[in-house]
N, C-alpha and C positions, 0 to 999 in steps of 0.2 A: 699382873703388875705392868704397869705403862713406861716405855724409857725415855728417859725425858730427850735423851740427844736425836732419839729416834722422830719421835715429834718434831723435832726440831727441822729434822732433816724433812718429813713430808709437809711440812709447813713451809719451809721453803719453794720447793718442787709447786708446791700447789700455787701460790705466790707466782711465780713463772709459769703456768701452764695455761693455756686456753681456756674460756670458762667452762666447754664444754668438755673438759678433760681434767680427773681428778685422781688423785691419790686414794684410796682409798682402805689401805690396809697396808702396814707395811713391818716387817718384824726385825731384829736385829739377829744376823746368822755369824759369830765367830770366823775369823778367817783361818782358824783350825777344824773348824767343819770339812767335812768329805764333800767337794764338788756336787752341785745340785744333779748334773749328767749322770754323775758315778753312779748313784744310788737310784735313779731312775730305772726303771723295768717293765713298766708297759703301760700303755697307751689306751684311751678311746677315741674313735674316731664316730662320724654321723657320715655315710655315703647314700646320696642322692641318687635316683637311678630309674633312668627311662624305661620302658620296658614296651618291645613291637609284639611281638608274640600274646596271643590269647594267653589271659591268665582265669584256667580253671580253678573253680572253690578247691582247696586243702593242695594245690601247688607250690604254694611258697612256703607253709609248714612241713610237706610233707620232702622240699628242696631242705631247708633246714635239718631236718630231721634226719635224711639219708647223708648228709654232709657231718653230722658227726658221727655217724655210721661208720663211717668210713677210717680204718687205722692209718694209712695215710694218703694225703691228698699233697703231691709231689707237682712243681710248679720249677720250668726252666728258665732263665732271664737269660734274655736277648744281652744285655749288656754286660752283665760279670759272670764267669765261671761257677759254673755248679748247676746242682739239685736243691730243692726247698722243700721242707717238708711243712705245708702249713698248719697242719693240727696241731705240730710240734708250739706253736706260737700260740693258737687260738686258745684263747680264754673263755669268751662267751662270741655269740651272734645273736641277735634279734630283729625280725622282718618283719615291718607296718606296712600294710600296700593302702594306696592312698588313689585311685584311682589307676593310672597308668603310671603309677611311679610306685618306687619301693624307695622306704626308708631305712638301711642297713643301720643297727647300732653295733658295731665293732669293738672287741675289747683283744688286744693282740698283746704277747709278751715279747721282751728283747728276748732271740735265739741264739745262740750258740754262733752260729755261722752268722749272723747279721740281724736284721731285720724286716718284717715281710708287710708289704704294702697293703692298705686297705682295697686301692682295687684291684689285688691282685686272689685277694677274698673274695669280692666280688666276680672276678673273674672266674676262677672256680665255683661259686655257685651256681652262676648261670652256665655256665659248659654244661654241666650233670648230663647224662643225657636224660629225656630229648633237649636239647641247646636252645635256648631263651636268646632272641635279639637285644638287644639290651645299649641301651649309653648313659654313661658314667655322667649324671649334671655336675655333681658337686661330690667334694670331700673336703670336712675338717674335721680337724686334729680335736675333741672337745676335752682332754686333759691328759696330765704327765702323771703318774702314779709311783709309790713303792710298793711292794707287797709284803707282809710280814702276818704269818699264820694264816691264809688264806684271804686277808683283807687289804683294800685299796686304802692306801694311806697319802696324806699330802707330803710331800719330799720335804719341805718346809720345816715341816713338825718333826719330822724322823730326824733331818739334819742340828733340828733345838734339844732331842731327847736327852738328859743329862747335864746339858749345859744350863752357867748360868747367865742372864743378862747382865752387862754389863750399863 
């Protein structure tokens, strides 16, 4: 069912915007909805990644494979107090090697104690020993999730559940 004020409002916006910059979906969220942050829980991230070190055939399955081996893989930050357990977070990993780069697909959840960086994932996979030379090209962020029953849900629709449009 389409809200007419809603329309309204991205017909506006669109009206004002660059032609190459559009509206293109826009829903109405109650302002008795729970904060989009609140209910947010974890993340995908895509990290780019140089790599000096020879890579032999079943290296980077077999770095994946011993990395979830692993009950835990504990990471200390230079900037705030503590220990990190990052398995505690890890969701999924997935490694495309692309000639001298690797394509990290990271899926991390909000932890307890905070939250744990994508190259900080990366960083622990390349230590393993033997220790991969490695630089970080790129990291984003490629979406914000909820989780409910083992599924990645858009926060959007979680925050609509119940309610009605006005």
């Amino acid at each position: 069912m389409k809200n007419p004020r809603v329309e309204k409002v991205v017909g506006l916006l669109n009206s004002n915007l660059p032609e190459d910059l559009r509206v293109i979906e826009a829903k109405y969220v109650p302002l008795s909805s729970p904060s989009l942050m609140s209910i947010i829980k974890v993340a995908t991230y895509e990290v780019k990644a140089r790599i000096y070190s020879l890579l032999t055939d079943g290296l980077v399955e077999g770095r994946v494979a011993d990395f979830f081996r692993e009950e835990k893989i504990e990471v200390k930050r230079r900037d705030k107090r503590g220990v990190f357990d990052l398995r505690e977070t890890m969701v999924d990993l997935a490694v495309e090697a692309i000639g001298t780069e690797l394509l990290l697909r990271i899926v991390l959840r909000s932890g307890e104690k905070g939250s744990i960086r994508p190259e900080e994932i990366a960083g622990a996979l390349f230590g393993l020993p033997p220790a991969l030379s490695f630089e970080i090209l790129s990291v984003h962020q490629t979406g914000l999730y909820v989780e409910s029953d083992g599924r990645l849900m858009d926060p959007i629709d979680v925050a609509l559940v119940g309610r009605e449009e006005i």
